[in-house]
Backbone as CSV, one residue per row, in Angstrom:
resi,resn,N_x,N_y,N_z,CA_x,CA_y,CA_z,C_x,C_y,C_z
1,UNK,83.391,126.526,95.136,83.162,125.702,96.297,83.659,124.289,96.000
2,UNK,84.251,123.812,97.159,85.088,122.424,96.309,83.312,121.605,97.650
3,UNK,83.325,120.478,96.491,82.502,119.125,97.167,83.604,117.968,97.076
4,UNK,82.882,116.568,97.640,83.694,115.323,97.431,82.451,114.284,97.380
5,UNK,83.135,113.714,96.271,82.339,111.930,95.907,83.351,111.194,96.354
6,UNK,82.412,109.915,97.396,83.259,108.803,97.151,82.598,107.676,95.810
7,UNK,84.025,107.035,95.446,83.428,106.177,94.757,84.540,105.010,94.334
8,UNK,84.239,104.252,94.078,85.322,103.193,93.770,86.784,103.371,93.124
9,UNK,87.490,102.968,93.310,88.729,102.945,92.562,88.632,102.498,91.004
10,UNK,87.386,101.279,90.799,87.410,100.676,89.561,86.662,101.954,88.619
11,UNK,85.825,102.138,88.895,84.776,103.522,88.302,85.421,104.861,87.660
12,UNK,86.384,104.856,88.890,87.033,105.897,88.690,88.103,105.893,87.629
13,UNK,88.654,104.954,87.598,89.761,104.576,86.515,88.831,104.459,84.766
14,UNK,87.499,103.624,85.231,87.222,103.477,84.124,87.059,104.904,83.464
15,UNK,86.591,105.784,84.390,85.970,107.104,83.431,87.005,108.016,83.040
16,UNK,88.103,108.228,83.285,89.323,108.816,83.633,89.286,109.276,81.864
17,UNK,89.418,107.786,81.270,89.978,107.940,79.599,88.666,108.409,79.219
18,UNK,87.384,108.574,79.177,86.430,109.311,78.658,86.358,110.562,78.735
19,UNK,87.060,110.874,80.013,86.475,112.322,80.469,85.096,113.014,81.160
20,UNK,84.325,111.794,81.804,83.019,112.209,81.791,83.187,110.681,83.199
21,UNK,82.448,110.943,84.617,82.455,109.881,84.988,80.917,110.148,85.387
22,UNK,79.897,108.792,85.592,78.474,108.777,86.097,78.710,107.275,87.047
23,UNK,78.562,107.354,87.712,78.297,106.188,89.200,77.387,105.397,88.353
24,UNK,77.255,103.919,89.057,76.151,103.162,88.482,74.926,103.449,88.982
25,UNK,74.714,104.306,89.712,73.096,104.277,90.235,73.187,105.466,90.110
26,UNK,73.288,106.038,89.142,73.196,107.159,88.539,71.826,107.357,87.587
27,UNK,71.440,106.185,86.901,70.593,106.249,86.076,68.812,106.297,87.115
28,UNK,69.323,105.240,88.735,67.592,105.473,89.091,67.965,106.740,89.991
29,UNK,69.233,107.124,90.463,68.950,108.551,91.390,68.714,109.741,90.866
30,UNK,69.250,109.661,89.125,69.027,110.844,88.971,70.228,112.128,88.756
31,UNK,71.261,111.618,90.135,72.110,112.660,90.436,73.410,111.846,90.783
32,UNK,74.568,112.662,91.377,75.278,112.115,91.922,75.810,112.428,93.222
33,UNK,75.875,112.081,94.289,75.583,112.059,95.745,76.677,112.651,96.194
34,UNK,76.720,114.193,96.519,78.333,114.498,97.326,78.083,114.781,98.672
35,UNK,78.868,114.885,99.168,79.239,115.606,100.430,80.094,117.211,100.979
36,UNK,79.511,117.983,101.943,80.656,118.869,102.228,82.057,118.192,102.738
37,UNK,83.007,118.631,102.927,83.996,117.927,103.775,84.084,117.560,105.178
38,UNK,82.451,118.185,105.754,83.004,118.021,106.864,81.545,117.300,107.143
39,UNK,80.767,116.127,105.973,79.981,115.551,106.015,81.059,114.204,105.523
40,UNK,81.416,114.103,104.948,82.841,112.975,104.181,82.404,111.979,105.166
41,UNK,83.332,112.135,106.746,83.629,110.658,107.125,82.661,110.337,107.285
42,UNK,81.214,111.100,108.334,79.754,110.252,108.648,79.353,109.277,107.535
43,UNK,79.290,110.401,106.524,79.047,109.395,105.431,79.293,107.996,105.071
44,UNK,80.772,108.035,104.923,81.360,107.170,104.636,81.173,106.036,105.463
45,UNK,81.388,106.468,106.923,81.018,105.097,107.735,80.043,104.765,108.389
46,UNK,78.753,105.526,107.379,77.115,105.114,107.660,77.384,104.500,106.254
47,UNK,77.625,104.833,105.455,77.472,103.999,103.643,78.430,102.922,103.273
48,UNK,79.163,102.924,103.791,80.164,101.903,103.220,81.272,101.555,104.395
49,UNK,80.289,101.086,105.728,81.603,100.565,106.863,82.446,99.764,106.403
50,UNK,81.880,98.813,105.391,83.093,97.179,105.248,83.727,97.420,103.708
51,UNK,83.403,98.198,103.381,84.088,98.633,101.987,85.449,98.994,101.444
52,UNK,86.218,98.322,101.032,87.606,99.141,100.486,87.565,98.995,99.394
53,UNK,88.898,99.692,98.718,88.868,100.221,97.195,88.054,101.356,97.043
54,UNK,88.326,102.499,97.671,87.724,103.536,97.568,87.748,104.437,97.339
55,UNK,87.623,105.670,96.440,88.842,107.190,96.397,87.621,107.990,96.667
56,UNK,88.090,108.549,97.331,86.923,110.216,97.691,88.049,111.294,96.558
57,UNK,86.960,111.718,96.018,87.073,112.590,94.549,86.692,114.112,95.046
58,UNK,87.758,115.262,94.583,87.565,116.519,95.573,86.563,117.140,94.016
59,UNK,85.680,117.620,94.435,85.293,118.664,93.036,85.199,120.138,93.039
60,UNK,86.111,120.713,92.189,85.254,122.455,92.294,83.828,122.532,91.456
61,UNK,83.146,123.055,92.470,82.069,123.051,91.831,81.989,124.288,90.361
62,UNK,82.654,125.126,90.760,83.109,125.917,89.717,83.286,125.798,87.969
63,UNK,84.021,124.208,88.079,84.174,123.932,86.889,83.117,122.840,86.519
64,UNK,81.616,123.311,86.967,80.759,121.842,86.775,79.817,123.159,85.462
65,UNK,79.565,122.123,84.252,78.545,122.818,83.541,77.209,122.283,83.449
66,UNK,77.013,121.257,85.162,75.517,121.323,85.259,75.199,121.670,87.012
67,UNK,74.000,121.875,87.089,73.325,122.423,88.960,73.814,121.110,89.762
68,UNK,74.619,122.115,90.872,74.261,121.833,91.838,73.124,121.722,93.142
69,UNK,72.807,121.143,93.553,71.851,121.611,94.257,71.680,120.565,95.806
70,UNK,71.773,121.941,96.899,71.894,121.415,97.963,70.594,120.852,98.840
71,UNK,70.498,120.080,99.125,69.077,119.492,99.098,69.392,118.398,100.326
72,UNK,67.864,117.411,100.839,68.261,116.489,101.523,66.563,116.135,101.322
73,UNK,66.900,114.541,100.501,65.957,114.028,99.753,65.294,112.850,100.836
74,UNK,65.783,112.734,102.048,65.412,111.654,103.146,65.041,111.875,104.414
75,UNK,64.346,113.761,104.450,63.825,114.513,105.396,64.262,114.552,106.576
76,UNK,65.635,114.782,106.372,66.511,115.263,107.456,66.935,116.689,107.159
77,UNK,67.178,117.390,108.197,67.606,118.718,107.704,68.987,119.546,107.280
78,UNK,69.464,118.467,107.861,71.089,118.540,106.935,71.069,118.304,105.158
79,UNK,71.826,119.018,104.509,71.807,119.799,103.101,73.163,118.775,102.824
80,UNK,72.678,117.753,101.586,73.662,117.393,101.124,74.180,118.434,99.983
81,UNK,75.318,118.226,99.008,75.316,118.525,97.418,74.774,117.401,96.820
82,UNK,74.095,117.964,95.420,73.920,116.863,94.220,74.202,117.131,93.345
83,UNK,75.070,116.728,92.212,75.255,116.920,90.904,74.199,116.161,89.915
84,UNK,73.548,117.327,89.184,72.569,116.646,88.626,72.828,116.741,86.651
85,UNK,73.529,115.920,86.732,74.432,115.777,85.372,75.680,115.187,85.355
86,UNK,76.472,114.507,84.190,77.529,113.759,84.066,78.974,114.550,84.990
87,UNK,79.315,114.037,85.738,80.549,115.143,86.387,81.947,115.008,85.202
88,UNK,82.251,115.790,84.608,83.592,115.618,83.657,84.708,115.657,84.476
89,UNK,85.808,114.497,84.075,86.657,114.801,84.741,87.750,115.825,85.340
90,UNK,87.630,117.138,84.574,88.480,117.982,84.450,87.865,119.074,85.852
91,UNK,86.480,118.544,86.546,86.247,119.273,87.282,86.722,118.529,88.664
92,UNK,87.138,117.375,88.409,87.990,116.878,89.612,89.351,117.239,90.036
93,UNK,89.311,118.312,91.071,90.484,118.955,91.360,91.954,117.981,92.412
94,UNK,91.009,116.981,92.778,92.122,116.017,93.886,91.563,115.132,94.018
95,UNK,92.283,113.992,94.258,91.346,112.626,94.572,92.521,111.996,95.709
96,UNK,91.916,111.039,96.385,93.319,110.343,97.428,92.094,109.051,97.492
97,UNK,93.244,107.499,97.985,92.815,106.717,98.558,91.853,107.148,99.553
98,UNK,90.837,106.339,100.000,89.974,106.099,100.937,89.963,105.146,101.823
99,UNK,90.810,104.864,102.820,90.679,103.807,103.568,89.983,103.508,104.657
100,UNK,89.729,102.884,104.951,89.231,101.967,106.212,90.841,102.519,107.627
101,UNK,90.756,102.997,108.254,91.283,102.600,109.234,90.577,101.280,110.704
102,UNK,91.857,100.548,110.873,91.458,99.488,111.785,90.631,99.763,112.904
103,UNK,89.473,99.482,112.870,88.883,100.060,114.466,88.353,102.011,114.875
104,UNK,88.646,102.089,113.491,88.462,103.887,113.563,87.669,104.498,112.981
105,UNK,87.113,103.392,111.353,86.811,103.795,110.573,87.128,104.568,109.776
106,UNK,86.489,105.107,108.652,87.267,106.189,107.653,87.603,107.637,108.402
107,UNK,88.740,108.273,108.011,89.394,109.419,108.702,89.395,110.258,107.326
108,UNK,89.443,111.523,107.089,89.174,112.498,105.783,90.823,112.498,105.559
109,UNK,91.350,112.000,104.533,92.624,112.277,104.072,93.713,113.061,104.211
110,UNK,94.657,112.672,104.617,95.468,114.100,104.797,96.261,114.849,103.374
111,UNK,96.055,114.158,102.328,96.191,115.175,101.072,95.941,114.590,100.055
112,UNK,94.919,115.175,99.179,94.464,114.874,97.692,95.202,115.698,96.444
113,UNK,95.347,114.459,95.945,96.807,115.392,94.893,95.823,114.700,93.216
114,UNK,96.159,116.015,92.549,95.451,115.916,91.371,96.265,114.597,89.955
């Protein structure tokens, strides 16, 4: 099952040479916050309207060696994903810019290339 993180461009670069990336609010959530694809844009432009520098990160969940788990921790009944462990990079199958379009808000990419 592929998921997607957004997350910064800087974050992302940093973890790249480790092999292992964790978000900074990783340590009080616990987890790391994905989306299905066809949760992506809401997301994005309920969480981060004024935000750029952004890459939405594709993941197979396949290649994760910790739980997923689909859940929704803010008693709504929509089912996010959570990765509840370090995501390694090798389970990131595509990543693309994240932009802002003018007046449109974020639009889901038209191709993530590994």
């Amino acid at each position: 099952m592929l998921i997607y993180h957004i997350t910064s461009e800087l974050e992302w670069h940093q973890a790249q040479p480790k092999g292992t990336y964790k978000p900074a609010n990783y340590a009080a959530d616990g987890f790391i916050h994905c989306s299905k694809q066809e949760q992506v844009v809401t997301v994005a432009n309920r969480v981060y309207p004024n935000q750029n520098g952004l890459i939405l990160l594709q993941i197979d969940t396949g290649k994760l060696p910790v739980p997923v788990k689909e859940e929704n921790l803010e008693g709504g009944a929509e089912l996010f994903p959570h990765i509840y462990g370090v995501l390694p990079v090798s389970a990131v199958v595509g990543s693309a810019l994240f932009v802002r379009q003018p007046g449109n808000g974020f639009v889901f990419p038209g191709r993530l290339t590994h």
